[in-house]
N, C-alpha and C positions, 0 to 999 in steps of 0.2 A: 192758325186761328186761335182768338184768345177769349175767355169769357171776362167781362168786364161789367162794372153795374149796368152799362146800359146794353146790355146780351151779348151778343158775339160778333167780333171784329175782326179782322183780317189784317194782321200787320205784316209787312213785307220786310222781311229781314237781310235779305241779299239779291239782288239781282242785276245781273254784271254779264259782261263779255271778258273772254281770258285766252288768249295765246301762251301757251307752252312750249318750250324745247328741252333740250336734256339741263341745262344749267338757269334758264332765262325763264321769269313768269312773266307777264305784262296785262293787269287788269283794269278794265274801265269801268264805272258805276257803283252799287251803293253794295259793301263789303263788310269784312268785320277789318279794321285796323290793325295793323303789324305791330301791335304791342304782346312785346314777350314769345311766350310758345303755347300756352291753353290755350288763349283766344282767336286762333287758329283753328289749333289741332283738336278741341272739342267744341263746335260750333252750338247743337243744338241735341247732339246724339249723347243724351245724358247716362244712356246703360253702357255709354264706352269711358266714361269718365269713372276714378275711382269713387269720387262720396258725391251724395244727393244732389249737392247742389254745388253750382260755380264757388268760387272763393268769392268774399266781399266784395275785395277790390276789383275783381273783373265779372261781377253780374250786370246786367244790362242797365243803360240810362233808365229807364222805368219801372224799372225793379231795385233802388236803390244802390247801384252803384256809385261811380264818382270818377271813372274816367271815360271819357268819349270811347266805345269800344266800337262803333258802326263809323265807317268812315264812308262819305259821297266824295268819288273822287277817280284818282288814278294812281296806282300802284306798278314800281316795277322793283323783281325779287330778282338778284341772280347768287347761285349757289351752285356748290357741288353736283354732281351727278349723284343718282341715287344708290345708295347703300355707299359711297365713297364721303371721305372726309374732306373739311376745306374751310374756307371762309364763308359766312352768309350775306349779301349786303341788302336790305329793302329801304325802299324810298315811295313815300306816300305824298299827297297833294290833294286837297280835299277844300269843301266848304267848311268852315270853322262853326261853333258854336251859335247854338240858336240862345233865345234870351232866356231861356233853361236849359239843363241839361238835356228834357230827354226832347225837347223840340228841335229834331234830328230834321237839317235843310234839304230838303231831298230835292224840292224843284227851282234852288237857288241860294245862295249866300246873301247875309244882311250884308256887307261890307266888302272891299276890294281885298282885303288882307285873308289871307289863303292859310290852313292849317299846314305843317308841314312833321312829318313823321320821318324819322329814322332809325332803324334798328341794325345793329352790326355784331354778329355773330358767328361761333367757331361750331363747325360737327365734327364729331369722331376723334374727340382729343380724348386720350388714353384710352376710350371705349366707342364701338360703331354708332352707341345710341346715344350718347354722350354730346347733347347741346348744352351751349351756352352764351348768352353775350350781355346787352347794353342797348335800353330805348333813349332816346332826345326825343320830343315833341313839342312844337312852337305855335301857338295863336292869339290873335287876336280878337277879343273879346267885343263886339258893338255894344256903347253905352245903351240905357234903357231907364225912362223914367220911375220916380219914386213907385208907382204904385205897380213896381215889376221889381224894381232890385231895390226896396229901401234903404240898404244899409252902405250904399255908393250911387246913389241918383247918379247921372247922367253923365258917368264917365267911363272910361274903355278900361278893359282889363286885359292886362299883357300875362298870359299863362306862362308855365314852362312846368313840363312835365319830364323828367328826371326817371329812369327804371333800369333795372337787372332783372336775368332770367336765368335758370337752369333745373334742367329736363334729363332725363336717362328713363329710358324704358326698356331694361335690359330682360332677360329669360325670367329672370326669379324677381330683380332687385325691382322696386318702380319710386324715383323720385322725382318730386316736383317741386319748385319755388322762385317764386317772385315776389320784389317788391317795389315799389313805385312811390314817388316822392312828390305834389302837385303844388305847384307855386302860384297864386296869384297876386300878382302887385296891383294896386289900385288907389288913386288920389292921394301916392305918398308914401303908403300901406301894404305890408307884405306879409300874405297869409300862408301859412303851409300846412300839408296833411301829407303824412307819410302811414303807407298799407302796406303789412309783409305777409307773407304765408310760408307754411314749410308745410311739405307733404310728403309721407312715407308711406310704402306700403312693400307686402311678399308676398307671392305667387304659389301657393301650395296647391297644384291640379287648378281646378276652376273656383278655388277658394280663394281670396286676396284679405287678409288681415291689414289695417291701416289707422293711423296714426297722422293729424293735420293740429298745427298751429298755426291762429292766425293774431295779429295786432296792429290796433290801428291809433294815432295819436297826433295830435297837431290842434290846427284853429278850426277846424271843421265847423263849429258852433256859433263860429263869428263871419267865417266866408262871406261875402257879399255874392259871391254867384252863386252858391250850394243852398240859401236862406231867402229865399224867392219871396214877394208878398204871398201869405196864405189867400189871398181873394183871386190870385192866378191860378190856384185849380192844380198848381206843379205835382210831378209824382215825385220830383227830388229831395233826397230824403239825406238833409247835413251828415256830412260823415263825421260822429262824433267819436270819443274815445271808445276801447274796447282791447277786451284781449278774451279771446275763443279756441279751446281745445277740443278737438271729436276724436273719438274711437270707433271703429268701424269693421264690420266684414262684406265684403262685396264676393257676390256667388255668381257667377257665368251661367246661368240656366241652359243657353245653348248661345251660338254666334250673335244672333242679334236681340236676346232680355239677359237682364240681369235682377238679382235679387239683392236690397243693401239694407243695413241695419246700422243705424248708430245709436251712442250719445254722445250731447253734446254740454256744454257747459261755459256760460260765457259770463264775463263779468266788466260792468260797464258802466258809468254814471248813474244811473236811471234804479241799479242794483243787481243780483246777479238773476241770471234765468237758467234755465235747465231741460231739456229735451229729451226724447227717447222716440225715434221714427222708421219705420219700415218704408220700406221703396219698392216696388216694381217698375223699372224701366227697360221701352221696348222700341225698337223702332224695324227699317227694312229697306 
């Protein structure tokens, strides 16, 4: 449930059917997309994540992100057994792109042309917690008149999204990083944004001291899909330049709250900005 100007709404974030074995996942319906290892493994449970908030690059279509991270579709993951090492391999199929970002197709696809996701990835190489790998992402964009995408009227845009990951969440150590490269070609025209993050932190008792860079750089400002006519109302917000650094303590208050403190400090076209924010996050 979210508060929004016009009061409170009920967005459905996930809801799927899923078959499991010891190596095999196989899910049907609307999911978070197999991109990397956060968008996964911290869905929505923010006092289990180390800082306040997602990374740029992977916060939600409506929240200013910039990659598809909700995928309607069908998913199959086969991996390792648990706590053992191996290869990962996941394969996504979904509806593609609505004529914004965060106009997520839930009861259909504009077009015949299918998103297609794949992620391929190694666990437990030199350490049990030790992931790593490699995103592909393939769609096909439905053209959309001037007064929805004026900076490419009425032609299709062929995406390709490009991505690495790696994750370790060992006893003390805890790292995280990804980043993601988003391609769109259009009437000739080929736009790029590329998002990185590095994330550090250490484990003293229920103390987590931590350490995130994040940057981001490309055409974002010129994108034809990310620059929507402003009279469509879009919550998509052009990924422009940036480079952001936080400092952080995150406090375990018991299993399910946590207590987080940062600053942060970003600097960006626009000029620089500067933060200082306490967190209580809780869930069950």
């Amino acid at each position: 449930m979210e508060l929004g100007d016009a009061g409170t709404v009920v967005d459905v974030e996930r809801a799927y059917l899923e078959y499991r074995t010891a190596r095999w996942l196989v899910s049907a319906g609307r999911t978070h997309a197999e991109f990397g290892y956060w968008n996964n493994a911290f869905h929505h449970g923010r006092w289990l994540q180390l800082t306040i908030d997602r990374p740029h690059v992977l916060r939600f279509e409506d929240e200013g992100g910039m990659l598809p991270v909700h995928q309607i579709g069908a998913t199959v993951v086969y991996g390792p057994r648990r706590g053992e090492g191996g290869v990962e391999l996941a394969v996504g199929v979904g509806n593609g792109h609505g004529r914004v970002l965060e106009a997520i197709q839930n009861a259909g696809d504009n077009n015949l042309d299918k998103s297609v996701l794949v992620r391929l990835g190694v666990v437990g190489l030199g350490h049990p917690s030790l992931r790593l790998g490699v995103n592909l992402a393939l769609d096909n964009i439905e053209p959309e008149p001037a007064m929805v995408r004026p900076l490419a009227p009425d032609v299709s845009i062929l995406e390709v999204i490009g991505g690495a990951y790696l994750s370790l969440r060992a006893e003390h150590l805890l790292v995280f990083s990804e980043a993601y490269s988003v391609v769109h070609r259009a009437a000739g025209q080929t736009y790029q944004v590329t998002d990185g993050f590095f994330l550090v932190g250490y484990r003293l008792g229920k103390l987590i001291p931590y350490a995130q860079v994040e940057s981001r750089f490309g055409d974002g400002d010129k994108d034809p899909y990310y620059n929507p006519d402003p009279s469509v109302g879009s919550l998509t917000v052009p990924p422009t330049n940036y480079v952001e650094g936080i400092g952080g303590l995150h406090y375990d208050l018991s299993p399910w709250s946590a207590l987080k403190f940062e600053v942060t400090g970003r600097n960006q076209d626009s000029g620089n900005d500067y933060r200082v924010e306490l967190n209580w996050s809780f869930g069950r």
